[in-house]
C-alpha positions, 0 to 999 in steps of 0.5 A: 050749474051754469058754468060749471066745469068738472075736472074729469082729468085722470089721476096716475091712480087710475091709470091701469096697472100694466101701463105703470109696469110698462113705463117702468120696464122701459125706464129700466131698459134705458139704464135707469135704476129700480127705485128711481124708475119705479118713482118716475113711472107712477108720476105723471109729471114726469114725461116718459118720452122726454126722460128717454130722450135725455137717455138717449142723447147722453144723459145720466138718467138721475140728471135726466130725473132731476132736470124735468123734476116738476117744479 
């Protein structure tokens, strides 16, 4: 089909396990709580390196949480 463009872009769904655990782990290790990092390590709209830097700059993580919430 002329024009046609398949999305091929991934889902956080096919995102191997281990990479859902790694993002958890660190997101605990920066002072964020289980269920709150559990939450934000399957969503991919929530940058990992942006909610560390929060952390890491002084930010609670559950304000770090609710300021890069995807709209």
């Amino acid at each position: 089909m002329a024009g046609h463009v398949e999305d091929r872009t991934p889902t956080w769904r096919s995102v191997p396990r281990e990479v859902r655990v790694w993002r958890e782990t660190l997101l605990i290790q920066a002072g964020f709580v289980s269920e709150l990092a559990g939450r934000l390590a399957v969503d991919a709209d929530y940058d990992l390196h942006a909610l560390l830097s929060l952390v890491d700059g002084g930010c609670p993580p559950d304000l770090a949480a609710r300021i890069l919430a995807p709209r």
